[in-house]
Phi, psi and omega in degrees: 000189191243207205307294181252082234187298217260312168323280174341289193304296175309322129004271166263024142263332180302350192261349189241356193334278133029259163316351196288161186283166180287345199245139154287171170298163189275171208256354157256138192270005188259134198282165166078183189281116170306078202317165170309327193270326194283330171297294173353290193308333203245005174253343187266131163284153187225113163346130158272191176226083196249122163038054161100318190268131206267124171297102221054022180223326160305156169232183192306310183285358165296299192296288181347305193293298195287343210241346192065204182297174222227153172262011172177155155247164155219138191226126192287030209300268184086064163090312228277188169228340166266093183278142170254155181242167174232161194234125171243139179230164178256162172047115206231119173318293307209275202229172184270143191138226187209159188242087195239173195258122167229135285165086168209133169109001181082023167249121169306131175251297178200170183231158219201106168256143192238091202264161163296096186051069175216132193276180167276353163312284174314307192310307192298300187295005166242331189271352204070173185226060145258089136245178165249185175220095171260166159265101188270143147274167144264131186284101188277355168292312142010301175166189170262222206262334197245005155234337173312107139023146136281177160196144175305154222166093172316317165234049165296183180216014111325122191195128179239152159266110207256139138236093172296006203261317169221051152101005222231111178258130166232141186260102185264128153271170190315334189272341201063044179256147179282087166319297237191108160246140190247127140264150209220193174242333163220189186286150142004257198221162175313107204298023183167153172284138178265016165241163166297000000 
């Protein structure tokens, strides 16, 4: 996604930097050993789908019909003639909290529920437990802390509870509270750094 997509996350990621544990996490959400071709399988992304809508293939009158007017927009040029816009709405069906929509080229890139008090626990337990746990860094060659790329990253201080299968990224923080859950339309972030 672009610079401010990679904001948001650091934002609400910026509060636990600090604080993250020392061991990364297990890389399944199941307990004992995953054969090898079903981890594969659970590492590839897949477009999600939230409520009719498809992650890089709805358009604005798609989100319009399901979601109705937006309680605020915001828009994003950073120079461009394509601006991405975000569409923000209340109350998301799933958890308590706010909703917004992101949009660019008149195409959904993703939709980002910003839920209220929902633990990582409460997440798993509505969502299952084929996840994953990855870690992101920022490729700071890149940019800086507030445009810079993500990339997978072992001891990063980024941290998603991931389904790739369908589409679906949460966002943890040091306490294991859930910031953020994403559908999305590609990955996260790069499976490796483009700097030297």
């Amino acid at each position: 996604m672009n610079a401010a997509i990679v904001f948001c996350i650091i934002f609400s990621q910026s509060f636990f930097a600090f604080g993250c544990p020392r061991f990364a996490p297990k890389e399944n959400g199941q307990s004992g050993t995953t054969p090898t071709a079903r981890a594969d399988v659970k590492r590839v992304w897949r477009a999600a789908t939230y409520r009719g809508l498809t992650m890089g293939r709805s358009n604005v009158a798609e989100m319009l019909r399901i979601f109705g007017a937006p309680k605020k927009s915001e828009v994003f040029s950073e120079g461009t003639s394509n601006p991405e816009v975000w569409y923000h709405y209340d109350g998301p069906r799933d958890f308590p909290g706010t909703l917004r929509v992101v949009v660019y080229r008149s195409i959904v890139q993703a939709v980002d529920i910003l839920p209220k008090d929902l633990k990582k626990e409460e997440a798993i337990k509505h969502f299952g437990l084929d996840y994953i746990v990855t870690r992101y860094d920022f490729d700071s060659c890149l940019g800086d802390e507030e445009s810079a790329p993500l990339f997978e990253s072992p001891s990063g201080a980024v941290v998603f509870i991931e389904y790739r299968q369908r589409g679906i990224a949460i966002a943890i923080d040091g306490q294991g509270n859930v910031n953020e859950v994403r559908y999305v339309s590609e990955p996260i972030g790069a499976e490796s750094s483009k700097c030297k």
